[in-house]
N, C-alpha and C positions, 0 to 999 in steps of 0.2 A: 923225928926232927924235933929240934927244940923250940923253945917261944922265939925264935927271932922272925918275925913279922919282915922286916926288910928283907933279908933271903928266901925266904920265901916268895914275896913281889918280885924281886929281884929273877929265881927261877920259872915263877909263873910265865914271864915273859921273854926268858930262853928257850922254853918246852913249847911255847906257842910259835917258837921260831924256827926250831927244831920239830916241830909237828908231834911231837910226845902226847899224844891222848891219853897214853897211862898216867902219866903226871899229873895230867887235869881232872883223870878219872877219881883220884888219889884223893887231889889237894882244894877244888870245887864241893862247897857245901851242895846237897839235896836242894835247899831250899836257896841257892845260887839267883841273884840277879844281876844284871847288865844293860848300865845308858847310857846312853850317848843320842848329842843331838838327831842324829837320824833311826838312833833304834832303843825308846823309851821301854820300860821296865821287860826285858827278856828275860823270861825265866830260863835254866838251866839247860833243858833239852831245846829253849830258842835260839840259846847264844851257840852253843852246837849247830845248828842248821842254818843260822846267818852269820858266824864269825869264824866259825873251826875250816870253812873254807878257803881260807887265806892264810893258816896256821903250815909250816912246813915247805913254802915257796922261796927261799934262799933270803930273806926277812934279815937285818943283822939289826941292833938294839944297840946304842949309844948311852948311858945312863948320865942323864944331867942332873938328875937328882932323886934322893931317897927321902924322905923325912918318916918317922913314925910318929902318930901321937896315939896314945892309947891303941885303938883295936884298929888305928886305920894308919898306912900308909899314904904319902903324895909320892906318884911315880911320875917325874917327867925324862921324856926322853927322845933323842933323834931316831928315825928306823929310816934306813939307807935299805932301796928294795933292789935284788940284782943287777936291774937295767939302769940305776946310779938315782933314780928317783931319792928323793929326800922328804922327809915333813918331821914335824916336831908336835906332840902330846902329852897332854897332863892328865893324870888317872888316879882315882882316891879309890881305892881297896881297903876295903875292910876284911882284916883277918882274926878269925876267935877259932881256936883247938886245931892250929895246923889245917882250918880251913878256910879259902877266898869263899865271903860269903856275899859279898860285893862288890861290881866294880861301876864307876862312875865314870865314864870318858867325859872329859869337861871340854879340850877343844881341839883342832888341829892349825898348822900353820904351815904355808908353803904347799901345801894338796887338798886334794879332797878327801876325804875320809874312807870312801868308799875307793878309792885309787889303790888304798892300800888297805884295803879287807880289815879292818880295824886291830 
């Protein structure tokens, strides 16, 4: 894969919808972390056992927005869950060597967070 930081964002959050663990196996640094208001600094095999269970539930991704600045990403986005659920998230990933070595859940709107397995 090339340096493109947004496609990468951008796939991270197909494969998690599409339940791809190869993907994440792939494209997750070792040294991986993940926050969000209800789940403060999870290391990689955390985010694995409190968020990869909600990965691959028929989840579809709306993309409102991409920006890059240097090593980081803003992901906002709507996710429509099969039963027509709706909420809307904004997410600062950090990407360096083709790998998410952070991700920042900053808020949700319209749900809870846990509604929709992050």
């Amino acid at each position: 894969m090339s340096d493109n930081k947004l496609q990468l964002a951008q796939q991270s959050h197909e494969a998690f919808a599409a339940g791809d663990r190869k993907f994440f196996e792939q494209h997750l640094a070792e040294n991986f972390t993940f926050s969000s208001p209800l789940d403060v600094g999870l290391d990689r095999d955390g985010y694995f056992k409190r968020c990869w269970p909600g990965a691959g539930n028929g989840q579809k991704f709306n993309f409102l927005r991409l920006i890059q600045h240097d090593e980081e990403v803003v992901v906002t986005y709507e996710i429509t869950k099969p039963n027509g659920d709706k909420g809307r998230n904004t997410e600062i990933v950090r990407i360096k060597d083709d790998k998410n070595r952070q991700c920042r859940s900053l808020f949700w709107l319209g749900h809870t967070a846990r509604s929709l397995n992050h």
